[in-house]
N, C-alpha and C positions, 0 to 999 in steps of 0.2 A: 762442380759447375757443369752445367746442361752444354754438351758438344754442339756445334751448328749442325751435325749432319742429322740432330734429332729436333731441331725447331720445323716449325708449320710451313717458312719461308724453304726449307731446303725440300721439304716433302710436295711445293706448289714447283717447285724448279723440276725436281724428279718426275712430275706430273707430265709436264712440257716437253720432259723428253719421249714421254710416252710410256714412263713405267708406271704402272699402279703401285698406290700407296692409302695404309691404314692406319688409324692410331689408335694403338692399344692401351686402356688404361682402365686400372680397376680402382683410383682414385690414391691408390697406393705407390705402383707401379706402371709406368706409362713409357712406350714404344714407337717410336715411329717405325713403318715397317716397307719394304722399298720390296717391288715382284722384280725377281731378274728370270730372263728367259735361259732356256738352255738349248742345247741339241734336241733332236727329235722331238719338239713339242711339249717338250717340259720345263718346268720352272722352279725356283727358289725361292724361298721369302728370305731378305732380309733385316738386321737390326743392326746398322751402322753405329758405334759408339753408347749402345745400348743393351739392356733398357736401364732406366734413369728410375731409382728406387728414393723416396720420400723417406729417409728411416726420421726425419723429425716427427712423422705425423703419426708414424706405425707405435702402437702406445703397446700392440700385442698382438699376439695371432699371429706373426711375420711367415711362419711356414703355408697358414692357410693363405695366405695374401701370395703370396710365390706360385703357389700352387693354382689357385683358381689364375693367374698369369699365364702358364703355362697351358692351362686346359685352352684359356681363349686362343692363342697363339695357335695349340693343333686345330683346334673345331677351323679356324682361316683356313691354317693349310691344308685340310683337307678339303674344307670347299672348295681354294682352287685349284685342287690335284697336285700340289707342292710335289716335291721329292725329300726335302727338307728343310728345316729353317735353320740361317746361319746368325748365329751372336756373336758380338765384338761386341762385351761391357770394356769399360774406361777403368772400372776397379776390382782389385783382387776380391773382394767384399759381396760385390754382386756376382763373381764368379762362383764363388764359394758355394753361395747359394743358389747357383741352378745347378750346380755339377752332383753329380750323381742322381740326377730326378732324365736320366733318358737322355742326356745331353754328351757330344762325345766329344774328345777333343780331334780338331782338325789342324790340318799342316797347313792349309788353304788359307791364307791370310788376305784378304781383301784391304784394308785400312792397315799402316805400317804399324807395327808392334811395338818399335821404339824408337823416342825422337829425342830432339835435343832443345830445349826451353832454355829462351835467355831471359834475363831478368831485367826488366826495362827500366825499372824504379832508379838501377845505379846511374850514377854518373855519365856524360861523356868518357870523362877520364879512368873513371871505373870499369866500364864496358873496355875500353882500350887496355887496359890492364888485366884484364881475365884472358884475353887473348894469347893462344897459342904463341909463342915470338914469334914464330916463323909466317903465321897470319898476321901478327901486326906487321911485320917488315912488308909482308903484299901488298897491305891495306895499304899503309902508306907509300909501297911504292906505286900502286896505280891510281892516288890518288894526284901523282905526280903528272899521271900522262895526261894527252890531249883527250878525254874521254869527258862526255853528258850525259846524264842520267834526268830520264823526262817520264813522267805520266803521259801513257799516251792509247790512242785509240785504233794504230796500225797492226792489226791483229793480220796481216797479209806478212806484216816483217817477221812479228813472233811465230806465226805457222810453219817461215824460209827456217828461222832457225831452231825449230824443233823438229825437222824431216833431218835437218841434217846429223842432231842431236842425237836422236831416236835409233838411226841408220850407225852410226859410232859407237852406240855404247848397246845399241841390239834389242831394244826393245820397242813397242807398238804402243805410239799414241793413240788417244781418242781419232774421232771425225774430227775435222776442222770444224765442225758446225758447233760440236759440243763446246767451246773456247769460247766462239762466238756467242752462243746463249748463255753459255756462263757468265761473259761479262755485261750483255746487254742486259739479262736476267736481275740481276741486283742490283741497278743504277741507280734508285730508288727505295732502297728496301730495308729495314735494319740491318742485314748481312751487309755486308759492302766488296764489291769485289774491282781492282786495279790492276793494270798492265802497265809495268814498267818496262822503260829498253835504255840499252846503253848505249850509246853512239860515239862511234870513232871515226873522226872528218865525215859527220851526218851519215854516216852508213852502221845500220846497226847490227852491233856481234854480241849482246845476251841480253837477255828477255825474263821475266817472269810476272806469274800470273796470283797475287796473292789476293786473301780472302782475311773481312776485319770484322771480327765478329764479339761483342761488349768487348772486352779490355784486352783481346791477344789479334794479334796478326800473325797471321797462318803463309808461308813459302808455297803454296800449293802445285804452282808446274813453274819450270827453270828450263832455258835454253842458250845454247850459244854456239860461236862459230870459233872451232879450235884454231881456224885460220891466226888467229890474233890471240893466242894463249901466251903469247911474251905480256901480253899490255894487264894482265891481270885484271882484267873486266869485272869477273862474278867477283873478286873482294871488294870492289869498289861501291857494284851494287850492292851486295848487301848490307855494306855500313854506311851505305846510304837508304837502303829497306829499316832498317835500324833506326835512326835521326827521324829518318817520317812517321814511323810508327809511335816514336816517342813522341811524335809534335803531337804526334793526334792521339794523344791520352791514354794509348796502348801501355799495358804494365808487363805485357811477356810478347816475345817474339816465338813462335813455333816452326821449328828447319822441316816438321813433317815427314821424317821417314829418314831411320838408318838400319844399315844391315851389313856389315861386313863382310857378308858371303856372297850376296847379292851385286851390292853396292861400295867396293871396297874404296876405292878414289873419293864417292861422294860424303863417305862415311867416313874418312879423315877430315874433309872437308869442314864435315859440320860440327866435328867435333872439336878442330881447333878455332872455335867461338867460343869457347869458355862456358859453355850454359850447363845446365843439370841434363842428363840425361834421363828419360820418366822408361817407364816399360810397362804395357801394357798388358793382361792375364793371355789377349789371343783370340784365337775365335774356336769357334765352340759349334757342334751341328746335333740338332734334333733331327734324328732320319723318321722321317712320316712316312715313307714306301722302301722297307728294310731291301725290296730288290732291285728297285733302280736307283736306291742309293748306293747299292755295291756297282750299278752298271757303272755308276756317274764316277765313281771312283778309280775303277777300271780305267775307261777312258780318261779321265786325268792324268795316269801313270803311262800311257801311252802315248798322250799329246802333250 
């Protein structure tokens, strides 16, 4: 299945923010391709969850068909003075076959490597039953307290609780702006994008910003105020994220990123939901300027 961050709608969003984007396709093999900026006046091409390989259509030739991909891909990056093109394919399969054609493997992971997929189709009582114990005992205990969970449109409450979020566990949100276009960006669109909050006596302590795109709903950014980490808020939202997603004909839920070296808290977290963990092959870099991809590199391990 074709990722959202490779449909037309996510490439018109990326547009908006003001990154240029391409799509590559040799009828075989097709790319959405995302320019991110760098230091000193240089740039990257990207291929978010891509590229997205037709092997029903491929009858033969799959090497030539890889290959002329790959030429179109450099002739880009060199037109626009790239440094290098970064790939994150979604299968071992399509890895397979770009690696060793110039492609190197990078540590640099932009999209999480591996997540945790719940399985929607089961039961209420099914889903309740895959559940870590110690997760079900949260879930129902916070579903005990005074707590609401709303659809809502107060992206000023979700922003309070992801500075504080961010500021706790050390890491650098987007711009507030980017949230904002994210949700007003898809109101309308086949992607579907929601802000949910939880609220304890109308004051709200966790947030999240998910994405519904054909049959999965995507956890895509999470927040909350540890002030009220007794009332177990995030288990209530999300098997409440859970039940909506089910209403709405969703077959998999996606928690979107674990990492236990990274993310050790969050990564028990998403693991006592009971879901499959998937893993992805990684990302992958074609160096187009063999010296400022060592600069680029340099400066990585420094900053």
């Amino acid at each position: 299945m074709k990722s959202f961050l490779q449909t037309e709608e996510w490439a018109e969003f990326q547009e908006s923010l003001g990154r240029p984007t391409w799509l590559v396709d040799t009828g075989k093999i097709a790319a959405l391709i995302v320019k991110h900026d760098l230091r000193f006046g240089k740039n990257y091409l990207y291929v978010p969850h891509g590229p997205v390989i037709s092997f029903d259509h491929i009858q033969g030739g799959l090497r030539d068909e890889v290959n002329g991909f790959i030429q179109k891909i450099k002739d880009l990056a060199k037109k626009e003075k790239a440094i290098f093109v970064k790939l994150e394919p979604l299968s071992d399969v399509v890895m397979e076959l770009i690696f060793r054609r110039g492609f190197k493997k990078s540590t640099k992971n932009i999209q999480p490597r591996r997540t945790v997929i719940i399985d929607l189709k089961k039961s209420e009582q099914e889903l309740l039953g895959a559940l870590h114990h110690k997760t079900r005992y949260n879930v129902n205990l916070a579903l005990k307290k005074n707590l609401d969970f709303k659809e809502s449109g107060d992206i000023e409450a979700f922003w309070k609780l992801l500075k504080k979020t961010s500021e706790k566990d050390k890491f650098s949100p987007h711009k507030r702006s980017y949230y904002e276009n994210l949700l007003e960006f898809f109101k309308d669109r086949n992607i579907k994008t929601k802000l949910v909050l939880v609220y304890h006596e109308d004051k709200p302590i966790a947030g999240a910003i998910l994405i519904f795109y054909e049959n999965i709903a995507y956890y895509l950014h999470g927040a909350m105020d540890r002030k009220y980490k007794n009332l177990m808020a995030p288990y209530m939202m999300h098997w409440k994220i859970i039940m909506l997603a089910k209403s709405l004909g969703c077959e998999y839920y996606d928690f979107w990123g674990i990492d236990s070296g990274k993310w050790p808290g969050v990564t028990r977290f998403k693991l006592g939901w009971g879901g499959r963990v998937i893993e992805h092959p990684g990302s992958f870099d074609l160096p187009i300027s063999g010296f400022w991809y060592f600069v680029y590199k340099i400066i990585r391990k420094i900053f």
